[in-house]
TORFI-667353 format. One record per residue (C-alpha): residue in three letters; x, y, z. Coordinates in steps of 0.2 Angstrom, whole numbers, plus 5000, padded with zeros to 4 digits. Layout:
BEGIN
ALAXYZ;...
# end
This chain:
BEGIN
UNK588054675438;UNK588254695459;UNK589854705468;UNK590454555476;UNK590254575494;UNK591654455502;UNK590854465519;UNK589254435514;UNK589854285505;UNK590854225518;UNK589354235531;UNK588354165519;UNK589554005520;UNK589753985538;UNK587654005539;UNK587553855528;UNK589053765537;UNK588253785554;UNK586553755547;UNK587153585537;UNK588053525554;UNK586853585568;UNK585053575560;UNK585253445547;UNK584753455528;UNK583053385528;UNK582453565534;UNK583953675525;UNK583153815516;UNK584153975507;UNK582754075516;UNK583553995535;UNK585454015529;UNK585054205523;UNK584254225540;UNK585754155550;UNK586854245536;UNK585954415542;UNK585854455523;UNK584554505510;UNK583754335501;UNK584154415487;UNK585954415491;UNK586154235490;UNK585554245474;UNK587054335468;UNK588054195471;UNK587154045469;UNK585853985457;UNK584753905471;UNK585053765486;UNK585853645475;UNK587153775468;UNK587453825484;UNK587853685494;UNK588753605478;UNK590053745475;UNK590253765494;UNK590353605494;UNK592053605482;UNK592653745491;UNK592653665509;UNK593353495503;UNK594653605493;UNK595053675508;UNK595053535519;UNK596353445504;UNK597553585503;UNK599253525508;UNK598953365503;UNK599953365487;UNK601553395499;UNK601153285511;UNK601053135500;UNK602653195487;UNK603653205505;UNK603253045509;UNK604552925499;UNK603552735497;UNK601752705496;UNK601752645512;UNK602452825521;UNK601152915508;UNK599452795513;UNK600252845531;UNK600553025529;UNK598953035520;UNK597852995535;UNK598753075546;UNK598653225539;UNK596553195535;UNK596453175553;UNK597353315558;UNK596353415545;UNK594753345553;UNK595453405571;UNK595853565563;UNK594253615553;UNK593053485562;UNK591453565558;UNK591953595539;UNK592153415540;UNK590753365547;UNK590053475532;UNK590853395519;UNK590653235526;UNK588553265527;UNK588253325509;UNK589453185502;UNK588353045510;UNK586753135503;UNK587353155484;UNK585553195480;UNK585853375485;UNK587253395475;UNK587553425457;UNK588653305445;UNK589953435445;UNK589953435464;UNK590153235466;UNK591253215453;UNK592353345461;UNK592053245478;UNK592653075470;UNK594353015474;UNK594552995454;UNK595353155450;UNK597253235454;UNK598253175471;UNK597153055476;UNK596852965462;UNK598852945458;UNK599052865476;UNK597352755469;UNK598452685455;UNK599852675464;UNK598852565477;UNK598052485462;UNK599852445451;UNK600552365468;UNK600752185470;UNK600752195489;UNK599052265490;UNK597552175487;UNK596152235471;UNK595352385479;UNK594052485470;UNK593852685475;UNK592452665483;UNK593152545497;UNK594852655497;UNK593652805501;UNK593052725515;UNK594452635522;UNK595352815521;UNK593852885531;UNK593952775546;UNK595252885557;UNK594353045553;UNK592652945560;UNK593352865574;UNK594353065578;UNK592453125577;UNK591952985590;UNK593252995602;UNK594153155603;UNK595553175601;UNK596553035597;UNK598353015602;UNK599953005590;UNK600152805596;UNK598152775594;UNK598252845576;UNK599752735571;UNK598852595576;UNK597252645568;UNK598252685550;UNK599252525552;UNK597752405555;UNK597052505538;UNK598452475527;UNK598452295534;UNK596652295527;UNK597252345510;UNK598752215509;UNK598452075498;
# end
């Protein structure tokens, strides 16, 4: 079995990443993310079954990473409404941190086709944090019926209107997160 190279792992990520986010997936192909990657085609291969495996488990990796510190974020946070609060925050200030990883994530999850079952389950807001503060939305009687799916989105709107305007500012964030939890209020 070959020695895992963590450098040639690594730039094999980032080629993907940049790829993903500057070129599109219509054209991705391992042979363009090796080329970018300044690797062996058949290096890929050591990590990744083909283009599916790749972007799937990359894929898990990214939005791990983008997720990380989320768990704290949300026990600090004392009632639902604080956590939905804290929660966005922090999304946004992930995005403003690691925006082309987001854009990443955000690209494969709105094209499910090129990811495996194991990729969009991981992706789905129904397992660990997130879907505790889903149950929690869900058990409270001050907020309306909401299914994941419309949580998902609701909870992607700062992180959309961050990568449309820039940066946004502390009170243009409070107002953005405060409008969102008025949408979830029954």
């Amino acid at each position: 079995m070959r020695k895992i190279d963590e450098k040639k792992q690594l730039a094999i990520k980032q080629a993907a990443i940049q790829l993903v986010c500057t070129a599109g997936l219509t054209n991705l192909t391992t042979a363009k993310v090796t080329k970018t990657a300044g690797v062996s085609p058949a290096t890929l291969y050591i990590y990744y079954q083909d283009k599916t495996d790749m972007l799937s488990r990359l894929y898990e990796e990214v939005k791990d990473q983008l997720h990380a510190g989320s768990g704290e974020v949300l026990a600090a946070a004392p009632t639902l409404d604080d956590k939905i609060r804290a929660l966005l925050r922090f999304s946004v200030r992930q995005f403003q941190r690691f925006p082309q990883e987001t854009q990443f994530v955000n690209v494969l999850w709105s094209n499910p086709e090129v990811l495996d079952a194991q990729a969009v389950k991981h992706g789905s807001m129904t397992d660990g944090i997130l879907k505790q503060l889903m149950e929690a939305i869900e058990a409270a009687s001050e907020f309306a019926p909401t299914t994941a799916t419309e949580l998902e989105i609701l909870f992607s709107v700062p992180g959309q209107v961050a990568s449309r305007a820039g940066d946004l500012t502390d009170m243009q964030l409070d107002q953005l997160i405060e409008k969102i939890l008025r949408a979830v209020r029954a």
